[in-house]
matplotlib code that plots the C-alpha trace (Angstrom):
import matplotlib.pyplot as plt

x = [0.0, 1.3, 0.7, 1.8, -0.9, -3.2, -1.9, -1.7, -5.4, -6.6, -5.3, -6.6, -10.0, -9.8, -8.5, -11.6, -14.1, -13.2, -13.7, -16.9, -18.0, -17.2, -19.4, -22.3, -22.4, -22.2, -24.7, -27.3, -26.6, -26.7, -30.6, -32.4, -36.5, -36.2, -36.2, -39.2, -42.7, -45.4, -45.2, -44.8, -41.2, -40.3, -41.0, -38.8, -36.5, -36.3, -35.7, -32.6, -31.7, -32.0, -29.9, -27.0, -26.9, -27.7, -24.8, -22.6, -23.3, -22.6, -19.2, -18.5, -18.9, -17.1, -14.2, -13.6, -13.5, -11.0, -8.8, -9.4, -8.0, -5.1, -4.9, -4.4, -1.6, 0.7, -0.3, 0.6, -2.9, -4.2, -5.6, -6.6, -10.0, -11.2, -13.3, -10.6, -7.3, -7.6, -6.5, -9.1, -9.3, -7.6, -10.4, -11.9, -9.5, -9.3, -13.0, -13.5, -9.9, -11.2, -12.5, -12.1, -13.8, -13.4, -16.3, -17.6, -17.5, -18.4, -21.9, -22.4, -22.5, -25.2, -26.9, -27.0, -28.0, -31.0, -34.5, -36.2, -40.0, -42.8, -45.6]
y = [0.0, 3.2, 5.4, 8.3, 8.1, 8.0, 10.9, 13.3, 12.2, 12.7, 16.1, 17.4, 16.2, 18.0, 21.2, 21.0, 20.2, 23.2, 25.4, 23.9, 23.7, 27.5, 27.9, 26.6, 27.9, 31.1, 30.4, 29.2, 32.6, 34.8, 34.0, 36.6, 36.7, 40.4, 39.1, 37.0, 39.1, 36.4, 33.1, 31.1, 32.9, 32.1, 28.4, 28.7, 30.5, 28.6, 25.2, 26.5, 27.4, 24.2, 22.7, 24.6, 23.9, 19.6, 19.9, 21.8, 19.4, 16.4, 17.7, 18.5, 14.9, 13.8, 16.5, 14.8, 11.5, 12.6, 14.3, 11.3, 8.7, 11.8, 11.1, 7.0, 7.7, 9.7, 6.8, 4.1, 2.7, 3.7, 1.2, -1.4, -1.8, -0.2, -2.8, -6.3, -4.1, -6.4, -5.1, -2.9, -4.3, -2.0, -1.4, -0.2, 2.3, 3.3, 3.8, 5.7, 6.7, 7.8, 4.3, 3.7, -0.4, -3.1, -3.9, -6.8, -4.2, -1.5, -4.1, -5.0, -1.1, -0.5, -3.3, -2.5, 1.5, 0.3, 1.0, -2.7, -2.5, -2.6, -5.0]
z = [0.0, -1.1, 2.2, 0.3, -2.6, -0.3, 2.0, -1.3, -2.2, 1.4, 1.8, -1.6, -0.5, 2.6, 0.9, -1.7, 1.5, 3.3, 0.7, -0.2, 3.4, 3.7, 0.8, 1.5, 5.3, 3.6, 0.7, 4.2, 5.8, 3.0, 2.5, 3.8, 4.7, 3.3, 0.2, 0.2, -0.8, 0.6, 1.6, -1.4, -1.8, 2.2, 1.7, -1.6, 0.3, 3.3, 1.1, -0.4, 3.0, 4.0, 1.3, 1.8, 5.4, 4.8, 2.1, 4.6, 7.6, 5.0, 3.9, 7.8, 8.5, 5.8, 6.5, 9.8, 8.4, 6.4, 9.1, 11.4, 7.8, 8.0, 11.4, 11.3, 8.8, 11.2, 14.0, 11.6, 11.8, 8.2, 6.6, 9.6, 10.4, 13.7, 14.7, 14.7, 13.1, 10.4, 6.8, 5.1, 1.3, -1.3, -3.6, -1.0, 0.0, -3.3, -3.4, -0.2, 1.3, 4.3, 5.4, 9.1, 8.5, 6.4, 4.3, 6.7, 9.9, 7.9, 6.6, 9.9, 11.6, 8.7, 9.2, 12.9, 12.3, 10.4, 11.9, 12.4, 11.1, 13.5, 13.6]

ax = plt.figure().add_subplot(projection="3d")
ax.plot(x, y, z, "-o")
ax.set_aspect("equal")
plt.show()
């Protein structure tokens, strides 16, 4: 595994989520009610606000997991699951750098997350 490769894509990521994260908290705020005449516009208005701030707080959590995969790199732990510290598979790595699990943990925290239906 090429540590550095995956360093170099890491950080690039970062770099490009900060900017965007920047942008869209400032897209969120910028909306202002002033602007909306009746009601119609404040519900426009208030969806757009809306998604800038979910697509802000979904490149926040992503940012971290990217500073936290930055993070295992300087410990020496990129790469091993979090779970067992067994080997996280390649393609997945290549697929989503920032992977803290290998696919079988990673499966099994979904599958856990998942809301059970009621009878």
């Amino acid at each position: 595994m090429n540590l550095n490769t995956y360093k170099q894509r890491l950080l690039a990521l970062q770099d490009s989520l900060s900017v965007r994260l920047r942008r869209d908290s400032e897209r969120g705020r910028e909306q202002t009610p002033d602007s909306a005449t009746d009601t119609g516009d404040m519900a426009v208005l208030d969806e757009g606000e809306s998604e800038d701030f979910s697509e802000a707080e979904l490149d926040a959590t992503t940012l971290r997991q990217v500073r936290d995969a930055l993070q295992r790199i300087e410990n020496g732990t990129y790469g091993q699951c979090l779970v067992d510290g067994g080997p996280i598979e390649a393609a997945r790595l290549d697929a989503v750098p920032w992977a803290p699990y290998c696919l079988k943990h990673q499966k099994l925290l979904e599958a856990a997350s998942r809301p059970r239906p009621s009878l």
